[in-house]
ZAKEKE-879598 format. One line per field, with one value per residue (C-alpha): residue number from 1; x, y, z. Coordinates in pm, whole numbers, m for minus. Example, Ala and Ser with C-alpha at 12.3 -4.5 7.8 and 13.67 -1.06 7.14 Angstrom:
ZAKEKE-879598
n <- c(1,2) .
xx <- c(1230,1367) .
yy <- c(m450,m106) .
zz <- c(780,714) .
end
This chain:
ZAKEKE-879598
n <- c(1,2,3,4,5,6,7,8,9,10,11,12,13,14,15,16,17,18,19,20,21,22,23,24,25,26,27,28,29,30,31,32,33,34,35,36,37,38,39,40,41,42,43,44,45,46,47,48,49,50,51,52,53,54,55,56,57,58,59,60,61,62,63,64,65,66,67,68,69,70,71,72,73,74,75,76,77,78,79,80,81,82,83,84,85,86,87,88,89,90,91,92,93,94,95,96,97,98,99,100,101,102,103,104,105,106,107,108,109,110,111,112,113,114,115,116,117,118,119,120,121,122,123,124,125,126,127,128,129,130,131,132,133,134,135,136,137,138,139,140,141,142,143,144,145,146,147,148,149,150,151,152,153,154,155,156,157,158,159,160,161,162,163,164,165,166,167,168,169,170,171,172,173,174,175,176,177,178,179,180,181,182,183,184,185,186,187,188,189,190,191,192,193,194,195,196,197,198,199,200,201,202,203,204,205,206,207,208,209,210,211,212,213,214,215,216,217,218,219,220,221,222,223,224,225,226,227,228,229,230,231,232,233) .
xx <- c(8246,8033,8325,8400,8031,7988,8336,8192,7853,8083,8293,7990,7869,8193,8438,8710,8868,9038,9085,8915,9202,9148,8783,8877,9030,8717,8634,8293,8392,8593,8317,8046,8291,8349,7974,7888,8102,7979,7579,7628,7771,7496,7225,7430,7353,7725,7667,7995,8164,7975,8024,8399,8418,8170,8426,8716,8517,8453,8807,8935,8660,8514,8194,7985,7717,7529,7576,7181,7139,7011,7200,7127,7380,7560,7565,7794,7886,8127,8395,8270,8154,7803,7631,7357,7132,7055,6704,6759,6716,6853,6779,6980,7194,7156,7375,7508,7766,7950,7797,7498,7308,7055,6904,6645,6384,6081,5925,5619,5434,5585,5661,5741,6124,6165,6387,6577,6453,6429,6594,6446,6634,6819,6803,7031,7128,7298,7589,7525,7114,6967,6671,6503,6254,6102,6020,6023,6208,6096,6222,6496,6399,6719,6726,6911,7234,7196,6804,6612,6367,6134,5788,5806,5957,5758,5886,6097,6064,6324,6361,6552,6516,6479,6231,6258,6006,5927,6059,5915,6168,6243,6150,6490,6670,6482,6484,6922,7051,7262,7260,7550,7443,7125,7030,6939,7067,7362,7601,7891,7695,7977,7893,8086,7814,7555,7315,7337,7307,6995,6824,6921,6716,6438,6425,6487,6162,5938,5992,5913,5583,5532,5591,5311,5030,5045,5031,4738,4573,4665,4521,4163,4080,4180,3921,3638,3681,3612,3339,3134,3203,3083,2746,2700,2708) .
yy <- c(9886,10017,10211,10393,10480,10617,10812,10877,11054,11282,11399,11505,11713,11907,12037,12070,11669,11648,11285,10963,10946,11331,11243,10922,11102,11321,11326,11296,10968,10829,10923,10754,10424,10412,10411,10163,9959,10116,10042,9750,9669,9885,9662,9302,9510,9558,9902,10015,9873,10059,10397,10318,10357,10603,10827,10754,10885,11230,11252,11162,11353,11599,11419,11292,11034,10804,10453,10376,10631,10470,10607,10507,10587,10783,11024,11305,11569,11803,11961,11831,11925,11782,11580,11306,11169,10824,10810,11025,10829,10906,10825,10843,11089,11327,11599,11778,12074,12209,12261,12080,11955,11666,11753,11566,11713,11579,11327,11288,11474,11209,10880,10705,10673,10859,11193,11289,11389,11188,11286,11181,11114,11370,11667,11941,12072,12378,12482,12603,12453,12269,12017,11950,11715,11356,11588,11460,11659,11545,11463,11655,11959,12206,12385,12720,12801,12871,12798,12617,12362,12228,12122,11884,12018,11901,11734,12023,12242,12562,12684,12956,13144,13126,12941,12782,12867,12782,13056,13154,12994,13008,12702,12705,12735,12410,12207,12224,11864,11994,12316,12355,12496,12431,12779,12854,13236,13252,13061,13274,13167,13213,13077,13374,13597,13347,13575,13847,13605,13500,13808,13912,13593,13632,14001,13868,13588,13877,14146,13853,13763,14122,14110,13834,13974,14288,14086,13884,14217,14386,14087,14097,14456,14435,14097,14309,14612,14362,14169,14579,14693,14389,14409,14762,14727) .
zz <- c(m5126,m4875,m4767,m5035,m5109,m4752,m4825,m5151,m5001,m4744,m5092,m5257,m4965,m4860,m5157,m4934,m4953,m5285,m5197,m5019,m4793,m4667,m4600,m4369,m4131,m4068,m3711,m3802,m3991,m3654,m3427,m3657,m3670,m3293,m3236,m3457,m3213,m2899,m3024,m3062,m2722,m2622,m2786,m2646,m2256,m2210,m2158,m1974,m2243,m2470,m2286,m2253,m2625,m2626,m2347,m2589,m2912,m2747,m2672,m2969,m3220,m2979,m3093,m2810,m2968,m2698,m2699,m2705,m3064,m3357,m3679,m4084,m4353,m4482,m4192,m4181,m3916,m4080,m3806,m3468,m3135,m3146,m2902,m3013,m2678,m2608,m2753,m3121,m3441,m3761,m4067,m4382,m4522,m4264,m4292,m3938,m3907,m3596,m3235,m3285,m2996,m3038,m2689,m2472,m2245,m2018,m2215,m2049,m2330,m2566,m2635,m2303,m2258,m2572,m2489,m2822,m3183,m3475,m3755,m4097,m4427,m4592,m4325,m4297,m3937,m4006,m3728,m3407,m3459,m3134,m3206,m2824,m2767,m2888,m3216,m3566,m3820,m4138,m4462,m4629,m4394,m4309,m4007,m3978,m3811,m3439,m3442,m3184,m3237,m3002,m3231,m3529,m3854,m4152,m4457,m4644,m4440,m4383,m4011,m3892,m3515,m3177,m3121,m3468,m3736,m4116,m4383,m4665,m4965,m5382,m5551,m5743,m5427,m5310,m5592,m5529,m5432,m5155,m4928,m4699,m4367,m4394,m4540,m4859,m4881,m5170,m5321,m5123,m4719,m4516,m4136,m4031,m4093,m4077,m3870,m4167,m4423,m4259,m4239,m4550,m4673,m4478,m4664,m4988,m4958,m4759,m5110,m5361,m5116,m5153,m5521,m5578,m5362,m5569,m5889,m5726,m5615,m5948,m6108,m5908,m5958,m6335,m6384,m6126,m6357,m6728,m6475,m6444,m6796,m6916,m6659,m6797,m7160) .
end
């Protein structure tokens, strides 16, 4: 049962399976199984055991996920070619796409012997994204294609660029149960022209901003105006 839920989760974030059987043979889905087995040799100290398994994951999945990473469920990396550190935690259904890097760095501004990011429930890494650092993203945040993150996301939040920061976002776009990507531009993203699409966002959330301070401004002078006809009379 457990199974089929996990299988179940991975269906209802990628359209392209038409069946449970397509979705098992995910190398996302391999490279998640062989680590369950490699962290736990990892946690029983029989750690070239561990990174034997570990070695024949990232050949089989082009995955590479350390031994010593902590992982909750339902995770899913959709394509491949992502590496997970020793010290990142994950929480639960985390979504990650292609040529993601959770990458460590010197942690002596952080938690002693702690390298990697933690990942909190429901994040989106969008393709290409690398999260550096003993940084927390938080909950249900989505991180842009190809951005760079190196301070702690918070909950919900939207980051795009180099280095990553938060973008200004529609309410309906939010309130969707799933984004692919990571960015909330149009129904038709294509990662092909995932830098456009991003800029073309970031434009689209800058003219509404506009939009409202002119209302708000609009708004002001019209009350000041009642406030001095009022004062005269």
């Amino acid at each position: 049962m457990g199974l089929l839920s996990y299988l179940d989760s991975i269906k209802a974030r990628d359209p392209a399976p038409r069946s449970r059987l397509e979705v098992l043979i995910y190398p996302g889905v391999w490279a998640l199984g062989l680590h369950r087995v490699a962290h736990r040799l990892f946690r029983w100290r029989f750690f070239f055991l561990a990174r034997l398994v570990n070695h024949f994951s990232r050949f089989l999945t082009a995955i590479d996920i350390h031994p010593g990473a902590k992982i909750g469920k339902n995770f899913f990396i959709d394509h491949g070619f992502t590496v997970i550190g020793e010290t990142a935690e994950i929480g639960d259904n985390v979504t990650i796409y292609q040529c993601v890097t959770l990458g460590g760095t010197d942690p002596s501004n952080g938690i002693a012997g702690k390298r990697h990011p933690t990942i909190s429930d429901g994040a989106i890494l969008g393709s290409g994204s690398q999260v550096l650092g003993p940084i927390i993203v938080g909950e249900r945040a989505r991180i842009g294609a190809n951005a760079v993150v190196t301070k702690d996301v918070p909950v919900g939040a939207v980051m795009t660029g180099i280095p990553a920061k938060p973008m200004l976002m529609d309410a309906k776009e939010y309130q969707k149960p799933f984004v692919p990507y990571g960015t909330p531009c149009c129904e038709t993203y294509d990662p092909a022209t995932q830098k456009l699409e991003l800029l073309q966002c970031e434009v689209e959330q800058l003219r509404k901003r506009l939009a409202e301070l002119i209302t708000e401004r609009e708004t002001d002078r019209a009350g000041k105006s009642e406030g001095q006809s009022r004062t005269t009379a």
